[in-house]
C-alpha positions, 0 to 999 in steps of 0.5 A: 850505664857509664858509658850513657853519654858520649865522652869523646873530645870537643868537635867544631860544629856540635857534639853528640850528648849520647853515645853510640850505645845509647842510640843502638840500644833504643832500636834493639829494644824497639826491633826487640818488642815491635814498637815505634821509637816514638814508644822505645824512648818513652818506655826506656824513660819509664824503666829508668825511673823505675830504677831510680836512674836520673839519666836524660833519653835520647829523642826519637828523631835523633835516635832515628838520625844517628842509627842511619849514620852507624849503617848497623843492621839489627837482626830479627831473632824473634820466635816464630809466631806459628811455632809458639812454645814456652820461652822465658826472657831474663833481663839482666841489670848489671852495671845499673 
């Protein structure tokens, strides 16, 4: 979470608010959990209020934007629907 938003020195023409992280981190939620961004951002809101967090969330469009620009393929390591098994999922809040 320290690194949230972007640090880098300031440019002509506009700096980023959040940083490469940030915009990574919104599609592998959404690839992660098959939702639109428009869901991811809200969810990512939801979860940092849970936590007590007073961080601002990229937008949707921007997130959009800024991923095309950092050409990162996400790769899809989902279990297969038809070989169902029992997984567990641990999230780990360290550095909240």
């Amino acid at each position: 979470m320290e690194n949230w938003y972007e640090n880098s020195p300031k440019m002509r023409g506009g700096n980023y608010i959040y940083s490469n992280k940030v915009v990574i981190l919104v599609h592998i939620v959404a690839s992660l959990f098959r939702i639109g961004l428009r869901q991811t951002v809200g969810f990512i809101k939801g979860y940092l209020q849970q936590v007590g967090k007073g961080l601002a969330v990229i937008s949707y469009s921007q997130a959009s934007r800024r991923f095309k620009k950092l050409n990162i393929k996400i790769n899809d390591c989902r279990v297969d629907k038809n070989n169902m098994e029992d997984i567990e999922i641990a999230i780990d809040s360290t550095n909240l």
